[in-house]
C-alpha positions, -999 to +999 in steps of 0.1 A: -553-378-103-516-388-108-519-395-147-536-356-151-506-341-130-478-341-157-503-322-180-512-295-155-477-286-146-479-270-187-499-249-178-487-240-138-453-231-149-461-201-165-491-189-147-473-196-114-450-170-097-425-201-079-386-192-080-343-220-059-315-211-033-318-237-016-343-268-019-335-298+009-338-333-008-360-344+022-387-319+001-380-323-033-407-333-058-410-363-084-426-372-120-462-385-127-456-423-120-474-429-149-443-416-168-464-386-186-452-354-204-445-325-178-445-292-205-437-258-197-448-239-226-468-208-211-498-208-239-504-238-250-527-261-230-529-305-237-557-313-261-547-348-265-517-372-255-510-411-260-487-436-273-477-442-311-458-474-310-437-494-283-417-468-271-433-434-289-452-407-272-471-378-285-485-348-271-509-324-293-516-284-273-532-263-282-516-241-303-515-269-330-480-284-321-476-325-316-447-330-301-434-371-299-408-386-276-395-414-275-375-440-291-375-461-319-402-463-350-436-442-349-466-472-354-479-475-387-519-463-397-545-473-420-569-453-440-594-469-461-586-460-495-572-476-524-545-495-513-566-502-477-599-517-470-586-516-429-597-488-409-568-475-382-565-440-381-538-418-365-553-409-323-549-375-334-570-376-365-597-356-349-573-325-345-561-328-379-575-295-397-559-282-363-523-293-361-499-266-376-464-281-369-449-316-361-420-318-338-401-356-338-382-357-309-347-373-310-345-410-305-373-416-329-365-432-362-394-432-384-431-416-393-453-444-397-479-450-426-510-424-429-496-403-397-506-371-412-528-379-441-550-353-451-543-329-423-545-299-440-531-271-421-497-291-413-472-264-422-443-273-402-423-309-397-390-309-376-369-343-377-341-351-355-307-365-362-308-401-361-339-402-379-345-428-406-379-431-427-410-415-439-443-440-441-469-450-467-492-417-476-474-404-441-482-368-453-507-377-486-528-342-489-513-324-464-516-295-494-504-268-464-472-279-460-444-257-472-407-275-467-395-307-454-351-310-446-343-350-443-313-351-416-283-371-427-286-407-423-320-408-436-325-437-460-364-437-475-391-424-484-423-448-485-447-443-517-474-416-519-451-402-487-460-367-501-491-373-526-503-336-535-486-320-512-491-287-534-477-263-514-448-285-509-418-261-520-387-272-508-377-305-495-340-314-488-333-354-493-298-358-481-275-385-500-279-410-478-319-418-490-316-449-508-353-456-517-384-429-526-411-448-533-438-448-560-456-412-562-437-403-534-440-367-546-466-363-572-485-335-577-467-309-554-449-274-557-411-282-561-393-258-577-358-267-575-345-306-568-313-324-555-320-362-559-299-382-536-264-391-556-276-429-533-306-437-552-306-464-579-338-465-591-366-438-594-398-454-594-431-450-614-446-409-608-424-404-583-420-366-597-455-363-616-477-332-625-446-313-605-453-284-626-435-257-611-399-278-610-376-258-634-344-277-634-333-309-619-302-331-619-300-371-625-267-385-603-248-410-621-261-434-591-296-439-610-296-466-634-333-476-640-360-446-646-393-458-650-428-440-664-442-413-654-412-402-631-412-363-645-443-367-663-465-335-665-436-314-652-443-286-678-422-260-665-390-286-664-364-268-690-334-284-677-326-316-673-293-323-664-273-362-666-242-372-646-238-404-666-208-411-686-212-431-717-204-469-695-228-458-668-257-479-663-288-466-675-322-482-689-357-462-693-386-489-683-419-477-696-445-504-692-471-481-714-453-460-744-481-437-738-467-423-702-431-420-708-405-409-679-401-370-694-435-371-710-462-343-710-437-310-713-450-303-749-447-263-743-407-258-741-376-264-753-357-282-731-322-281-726-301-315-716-268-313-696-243-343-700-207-346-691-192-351-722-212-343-754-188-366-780-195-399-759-235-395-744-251-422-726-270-448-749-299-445-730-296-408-735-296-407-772-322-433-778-347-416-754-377-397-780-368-362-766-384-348-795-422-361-784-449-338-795-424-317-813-405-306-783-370-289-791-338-306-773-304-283-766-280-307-759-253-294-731-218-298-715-228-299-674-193-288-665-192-256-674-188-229-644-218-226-626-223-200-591-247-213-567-237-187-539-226-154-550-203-128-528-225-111-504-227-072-491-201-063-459-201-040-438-165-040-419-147-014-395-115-002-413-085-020-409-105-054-401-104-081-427-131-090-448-138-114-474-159-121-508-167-161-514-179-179-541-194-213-544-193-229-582-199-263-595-175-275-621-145-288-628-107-274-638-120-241-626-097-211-623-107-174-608-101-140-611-112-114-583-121-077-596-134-044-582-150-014-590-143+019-578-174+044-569-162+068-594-151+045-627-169+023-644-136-003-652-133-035-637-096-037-624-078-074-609-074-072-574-043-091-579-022-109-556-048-133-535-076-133-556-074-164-576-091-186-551-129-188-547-127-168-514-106-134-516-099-120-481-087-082-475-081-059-447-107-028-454-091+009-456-109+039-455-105+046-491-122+017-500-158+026-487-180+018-515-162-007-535-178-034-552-165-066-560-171-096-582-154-131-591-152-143-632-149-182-629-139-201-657-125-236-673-129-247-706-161-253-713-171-214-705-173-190-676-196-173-652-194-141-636-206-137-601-232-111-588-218-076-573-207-074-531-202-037-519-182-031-492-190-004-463-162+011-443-170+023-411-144+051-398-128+038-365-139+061-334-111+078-315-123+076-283-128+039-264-167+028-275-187-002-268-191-024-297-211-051-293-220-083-266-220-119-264-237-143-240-214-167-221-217-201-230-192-217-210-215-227-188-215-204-165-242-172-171-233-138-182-226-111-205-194-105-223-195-066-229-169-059-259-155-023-271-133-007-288-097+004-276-081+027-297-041+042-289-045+075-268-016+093-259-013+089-220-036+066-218-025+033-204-054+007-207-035-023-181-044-002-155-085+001-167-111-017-154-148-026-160-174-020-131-205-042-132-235-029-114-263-056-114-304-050-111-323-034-083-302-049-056-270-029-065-249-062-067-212-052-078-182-071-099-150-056-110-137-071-140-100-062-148-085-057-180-070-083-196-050-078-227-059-116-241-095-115-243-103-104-272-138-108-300-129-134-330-120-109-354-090-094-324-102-056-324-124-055-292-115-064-260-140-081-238-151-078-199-173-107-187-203-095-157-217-132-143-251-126-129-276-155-113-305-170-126-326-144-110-306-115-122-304-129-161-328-100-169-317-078-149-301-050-163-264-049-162-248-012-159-212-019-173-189+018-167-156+015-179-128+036-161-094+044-181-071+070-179-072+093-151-109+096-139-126+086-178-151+070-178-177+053-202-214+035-197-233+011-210-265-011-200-275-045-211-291-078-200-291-115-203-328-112-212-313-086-239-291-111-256-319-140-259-338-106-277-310-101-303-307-135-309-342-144-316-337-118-346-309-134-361-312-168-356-299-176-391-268-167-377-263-195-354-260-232-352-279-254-342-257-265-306-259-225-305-292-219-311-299-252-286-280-239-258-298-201-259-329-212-261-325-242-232-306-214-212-335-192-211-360-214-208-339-226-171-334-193-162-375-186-162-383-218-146-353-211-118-366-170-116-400-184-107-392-212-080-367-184-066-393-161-060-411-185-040-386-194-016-373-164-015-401-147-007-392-117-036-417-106-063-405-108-100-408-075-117-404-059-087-374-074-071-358-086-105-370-083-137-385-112-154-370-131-181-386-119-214-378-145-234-385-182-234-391-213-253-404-236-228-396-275-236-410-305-224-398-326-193-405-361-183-396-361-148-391-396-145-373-408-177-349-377-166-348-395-133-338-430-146-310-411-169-294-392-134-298-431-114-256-435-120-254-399-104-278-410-077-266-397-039-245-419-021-237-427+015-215-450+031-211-442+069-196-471+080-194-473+121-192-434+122-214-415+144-232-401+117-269-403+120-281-383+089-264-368+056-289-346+038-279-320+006-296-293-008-285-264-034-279-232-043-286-221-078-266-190-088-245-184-117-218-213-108-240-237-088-231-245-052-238-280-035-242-280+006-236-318+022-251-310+061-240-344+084-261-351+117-239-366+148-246-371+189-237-338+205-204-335+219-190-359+186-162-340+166-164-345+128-135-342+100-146-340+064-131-328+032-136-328-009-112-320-036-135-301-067-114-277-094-082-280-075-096-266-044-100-286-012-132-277+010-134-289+045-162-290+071-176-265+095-199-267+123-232-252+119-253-232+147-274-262+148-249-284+155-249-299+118-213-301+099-214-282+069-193-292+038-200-266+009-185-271-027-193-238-049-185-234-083-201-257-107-204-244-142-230-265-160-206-287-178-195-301-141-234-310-126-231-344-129-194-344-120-194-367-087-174-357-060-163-374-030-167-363+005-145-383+033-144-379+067-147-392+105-167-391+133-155-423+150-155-436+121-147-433+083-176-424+064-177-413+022-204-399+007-207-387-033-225-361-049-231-340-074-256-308-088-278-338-108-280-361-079-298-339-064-318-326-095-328-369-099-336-369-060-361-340-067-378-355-099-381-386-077-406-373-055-440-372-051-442-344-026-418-319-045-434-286-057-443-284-092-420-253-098-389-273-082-399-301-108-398-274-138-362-259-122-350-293-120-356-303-152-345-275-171-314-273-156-310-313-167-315-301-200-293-270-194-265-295-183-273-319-213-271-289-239-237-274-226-221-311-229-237-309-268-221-276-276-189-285-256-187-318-277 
């Protein structure tokens, strides 16, 4: 029954209605001993789960995800084919005209051999950081599959890796692959190529029959090419060589009939070197001219713009600027724009000789275009057009915009617009914060320092708890004598924006929101239990979340440094139990037992604030420390005290988050809480980093 529980709990988080403000550690709840996945994504149920090498999980839902955690290499498969007479297939080969997207957790360094051969509706592969190689046939046939980013550090690519892979687009190989083995990518849909400036030696058909690859680009690093690396590549016009004339470089065909660039009989190909008075050797004794083919020969440092200025749309009097990205040498620039009315080109002047060009908009200039000519002296390029917008500042104070908080505390940081008014005074303004259902009010001052990137908003922070994140926030700002302005907003509101413009974020970012929401779900839910309230009714329900997978106890060996400790000595102290509250900064109670009539002294020292304890109606002393943010859970601190006797105990937020995933009897919701507030704590320390 044990080794089915972590499984369940995917599908009881989200159909459950279990919400935390305070959970004793004498209750709290632990992992599968069998070390299983605990998931908590709402709508996807476990098809299939199992190992995949020494220290490699995997778990396939339903909604065509495998997910693998872990560390270390993936195994390696057989299939029978060609190069195998061995059967040993993948344990999730039966799913594999199912499984839609492959998700390698961190820690793992490597897809093994025939992991994903032939599973034909793969269209999705994310790698983690850390991650090293790619298997034999690892993804052969997997003709769905649509782009593929290496992460830094990754150093090969096994042969056949991506055999007809036709729908195989993009792929980014990062500088640090060293090896891409025979056929690695034959016969699939590349259209554009960067091959690593690490790599030595390209193998035999490593490129083949990649018929829709237009241009690519040969590092200097490459000194042997052997057959039928671009062969069949008809659509391959420019070929572009960073050798010098001294750099190594030898073409080994072992059959004269399938040479490196053979089979493009139907263009005329251009050839890019770096100096076209001293080309390679290799280069010049190469038959370019097979089956009558054309050859253009080329200087490759002449100006070329990969990213051209892009549209803005700026208040007036903010600054805004045009970039450029070029690849060349000796390069010099010249900024221009275009007035709505003319149809002359004029120099911006001053400033605009750089490939970025940075103004502060004016009114007049609504509707301007602008352009960068980049040149050296081998030729120049001319950029595409940007237009700038100019929006008209408002008179009257406005709200602008918001931001979530991400210090690791939760809230919403309401920005607006301040412009002068005559008699109006903005130090005395203030913002007033009027939280969900339950009418919960802040009062956020105005504070002349806090102010948006850019220095033209100013900025009042509303913190809210876990289950008021979607909750709407009323925010009414009061200036001047009896003004007053309104606007509404949530958490749940922000997670909504960002999912739209994702693109804009990175990746700690994108972590953090999504990990943050995720926790504030799982906490909403176990709240509502204890509490007694009804999401929906009593607080509106988190809209947005990405649910995550937790392994109660590998989280619980990670917290066993932060475990709770108690040393009471000869003190009268019979029992020192802890629970937490979980509201926007977290607040850890330490309760301590004695014999009646026995007087206790206790304090701790946490963010400069010293907290002492207080006897309780039950005749428990009560030391509470508020105010964690999430980058302080697993901050230990030290309670000391007497009661006839010294005593210390230490604790923090993640002591009792491990003392919950460590036992049996804990709810399944407090497991959920628990863990996403680990990986809460673990993402804030990421995006702090």
């Amino acid at each position: 029954m044990k080794k089915i529980l972590a499984f369940v709990l995917t599908i009881l988080l989200l159909l459950q209605t279990v919400p935390l403000v305070a959970l004793a550690a004498e209750t709290a709840a632990g992992p599968d001993p069998e070390g299983r996945a605990v998931t908590s994504d709402a709508d996807a149920a476990v098809l299939m789960s199992g190992s995949a090498g020494d220290a490699v999980t995997w778990v396939l839902t339903d909604d065509g995800v495998i997910t693998f955690s872990g560390s270390g290499p993936m195994k390696d498969y057989k299939d029978q084919d060609v190069f195998s007479t061995y059967y040993d297939p993948a344990p999730w080969w039966e799913y594999s005209s199912r499984i839609t997207s492959v998700v390698i957790g961190e820690g793992i360094t490597s897809i093994g051999s025939y992991a994903f051969t032939e599973h034909s509706s793969l269209r999705s592969v994310r790698l983690p950081a850390g991650f090293q190689s790619i298997g034999f046939k690892a993804f052969n046939h997997a003709f769905s599959l649509e782009e593929i980013a290496l992460p830094n550090g990754a150093v090969s690519i096994d042969g056949y890796a991506f055999f007809f892979c036709s729908g195989l687009a993009h792929v980014t190989l990062p500088d640090t692959v060293t090896y891409i083995g025979e056929a690695a990518f034959s016969n699939c849909g590349l259209t554009e190529l960067h091959i690593p400036s690490s790599l030595k030696t390209l193998y035999p058909g490593t490129f083949v029959n990649c018929g829709s690859l237009r241009a690519v680009t040969v590092p200097a690093s490459v000194a042997r090419i052997y057959s039928q690396v671009f062969n069949g590549c008809s659509s391959l016009t420019d070929i572009r060589f960073e050798h010098d004339y001294d750099d190594p470089l030898t073409f080994e065909h072992d059959d004269d009939r399938f040479p490196a660039f053979g089979g493009v009989t139907n263009l005329a190909t251009r050839i890019g070197v770096p100096n076209r008075e001293r080309i390679n050797p290799a280069l010049t004794e190469y038959d370019w001219g097979e089956s009558g083919r054309s050859v253009t020969w080329y200087t490759v440092n002449a100006p070329e713009i990969t990213s051209h200025p892009k549209d803005a749309s700026v208040e007036e009097n903010t600054s805004v600027t045009f970039s450029v990205t070029v690849r060349g040498t000796d390069l010099s620039y010249a900024w221009e724009y275009l007035e709505p009315d003319s149809d002359i080109w004029q120099s911006v002047g001053a400033g605009g000789t750089a490939a970025s060009y940075t103004l502060k908009a004016a009114a007049n200039q609504n509707g301007w275009k602008f352009r960068c000519t980049v040149s050296n002296a081998w030729g120049s390029a001319v950029s595409g057009e940007a237009v700038l917008t100019v929006i008209p500042v408002s008179t009257m104070p406005a709200f602008k915009s918001h931001s979530l908080v991400l210090s690791g505390q939760i809230g919403v940081n309401f920005f607006l617009y301040l412009p002068k008014i005559p008699g109006v005074d903005y130090a005395e303004s203030y913002m007033e914060f009027t939280v969900g259902r339950n009418k919960t009010i802040q009062r956020a001052d105005f504070d002349p320092s806090f102010t948006n990137s850019a220095g033209t908003r100013y900025g009042f922070t509303c913190y809210v708890t876990t289950a008021e994140a979607a909750d709407a926030i009323v925010a009414t700002f009061h200036y001047g004598n009896g003004l007053a302005l309104s606007n509404e907003y949530s958490v749940d509101d922000y997670v909504g924006y960002f999912e739209e413009h994702a693109d804009q974020y990175n990746q700690k970012t994108i972590d953090l929101i999504q990990i943050l929401a995720t926790y504030c779900l799982t906490c909403q839910r176990y709240l509502s239990s204890v509490n007694g309230w009804t999401l929906g009714i009593d607080h509106a329900q988190m809209t947005h979340a990405y649910g995550g997978i937790i392994w109660p106890e590998k989280i619980a060996e990670e917290l066993e440094s932060l475990k709770f400790v108690k040393q009471l000595g000869t003190s009268a102290v019979t029992k020192a139990t802890y629970k937490l509250h979980l509201d926007s900064t977290i607040t850890l109670d330490v309760l301590f037992t004695v014999p009646a009539g026995t007087a206790l002294t206790a304090s701790a020292r946490f963010n400069g604030n010293t907290y002492t304890a207080e006897q309780q109606s039950d005749g428990r002393y009560l030391v509470r420390i508020p105010g964690f943010s999430a980058h302080q859970l697993g901050d230990m601190v030290t309670i000391s005290g007497n009661a006839g006797g010294a005593f210390t105990v230490k604790a923090c937020p993640m002591s009792y988050a491990r003392s919950v995933l460590n036992n049996e009897d804990s709810p399944n919701a407090a497991i959920f809480c628990m863990g996403h507030m680990y990986r809460y704590y673990k993402a804030v320390l990421a995006y702090r980093a």
